[in-house]
C-alpha positions in Angstrom: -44.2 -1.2 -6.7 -45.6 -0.4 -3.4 -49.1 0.3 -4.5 -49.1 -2.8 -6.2 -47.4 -5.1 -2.9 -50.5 -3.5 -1.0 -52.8 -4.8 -3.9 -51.1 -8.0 -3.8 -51.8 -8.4 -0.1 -55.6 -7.6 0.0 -56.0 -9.1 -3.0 -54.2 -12.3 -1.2 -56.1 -11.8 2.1 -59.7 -11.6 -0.3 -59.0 -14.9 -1.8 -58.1 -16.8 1.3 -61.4 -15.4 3.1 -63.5 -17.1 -0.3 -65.5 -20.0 1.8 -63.9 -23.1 -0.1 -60.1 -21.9 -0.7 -58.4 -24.1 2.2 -54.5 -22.2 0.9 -52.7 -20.6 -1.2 -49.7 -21.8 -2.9 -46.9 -19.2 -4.3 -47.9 -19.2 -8.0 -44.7 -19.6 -10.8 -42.3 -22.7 -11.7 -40.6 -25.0 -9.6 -37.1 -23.2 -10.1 -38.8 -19.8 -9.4 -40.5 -20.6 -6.4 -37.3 -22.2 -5.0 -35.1 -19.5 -5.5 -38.1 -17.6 -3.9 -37.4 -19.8 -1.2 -33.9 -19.5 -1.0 -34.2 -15.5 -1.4 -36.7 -15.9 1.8 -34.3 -18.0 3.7 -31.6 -15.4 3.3 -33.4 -12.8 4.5 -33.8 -10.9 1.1 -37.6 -11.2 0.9 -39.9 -11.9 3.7 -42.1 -15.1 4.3 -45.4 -12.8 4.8 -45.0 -11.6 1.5 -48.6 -12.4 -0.4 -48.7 -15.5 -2.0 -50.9 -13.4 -4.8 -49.4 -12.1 -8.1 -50.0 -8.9 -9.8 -48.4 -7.9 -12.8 -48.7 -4.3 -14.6 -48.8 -5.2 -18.0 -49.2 -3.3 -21.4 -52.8 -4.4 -21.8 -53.8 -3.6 -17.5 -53.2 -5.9 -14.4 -52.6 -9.5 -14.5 -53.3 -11.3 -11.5 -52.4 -15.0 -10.5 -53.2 -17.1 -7.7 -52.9 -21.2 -6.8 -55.4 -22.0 -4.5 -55.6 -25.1 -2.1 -59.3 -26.3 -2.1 -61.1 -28.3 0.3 -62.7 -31.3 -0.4 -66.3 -30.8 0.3 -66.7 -27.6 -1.7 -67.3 -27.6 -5.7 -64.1 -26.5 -7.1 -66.3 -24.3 -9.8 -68.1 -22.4 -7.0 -64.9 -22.1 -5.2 -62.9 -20.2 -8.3 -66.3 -18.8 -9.5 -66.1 -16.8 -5.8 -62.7 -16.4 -5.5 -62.6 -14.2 -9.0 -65.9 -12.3 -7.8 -63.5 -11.5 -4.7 -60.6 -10.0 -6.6 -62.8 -8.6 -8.9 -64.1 -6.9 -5.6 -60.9 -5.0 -4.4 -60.1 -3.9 -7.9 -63.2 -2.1 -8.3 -63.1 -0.7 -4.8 -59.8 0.9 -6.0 -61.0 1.8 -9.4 -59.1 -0.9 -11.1 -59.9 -3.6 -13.6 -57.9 -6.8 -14.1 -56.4 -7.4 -17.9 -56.7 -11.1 -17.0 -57.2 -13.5 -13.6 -55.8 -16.6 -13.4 -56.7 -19.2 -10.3 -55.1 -22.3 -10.8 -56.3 -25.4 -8.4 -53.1 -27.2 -7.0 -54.0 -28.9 -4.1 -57.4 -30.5 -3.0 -57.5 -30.8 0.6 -58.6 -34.6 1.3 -60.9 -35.2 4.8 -58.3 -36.6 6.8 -55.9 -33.1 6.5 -59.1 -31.2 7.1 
């Protein structure tokens, strides 16, 4: 579980140094990600924790993100890059990804850049 919170975080800290990825959102449902909330505000998981997830499946590692994206950039480019990144760190630990799923949520108008 450890080795795969560290992934987590460089995965997390890859994907938000992809020119073009403005955020990242925590991925899941609205009920999971507020009692992931609620479990932060109580103190039983911390706020730092990455934003990225990676799942140990049968068939390898499954890893999700949301990304915010800002408006100038091409939102293919932008994913296209931000997979090349995780793909990246995997093989620099000798892994391969079962699946990757990046998911836009937000585009980032002007006026909030």
């Amino acid at each position: 579980m450890a080795e795969q919170a560290g992934l987590a975080t460089e995965i997390d800290a890859a994907v938000r140094a992809t020119p073009g990825v403005s955020s990242i959102y925590r991925s899941g449902s609205l009920i999971s990600n507020l009692v992931g909330a609620g479990a932060a505000a109580l103190g039983v998981t911390g706020q730092d924790e990455p934003l990225v997830s990676v799942v140990d499946g049968d068939d390898g590692l499954r890893i999700e993100a949301s990304v915010g994206v800002d408006f100038a950039a091409s939102a293919l480019d932008t994913l296209t890059a931000a997979r090349a990144a995780i793909a990246a760190v995997l093989a620099d630990r000798g892994l391969r990804a079962a699946g990757i799923t990046l998911t836009i949520v937000y585009v980032h108008s002007r006026e909030a850049s």
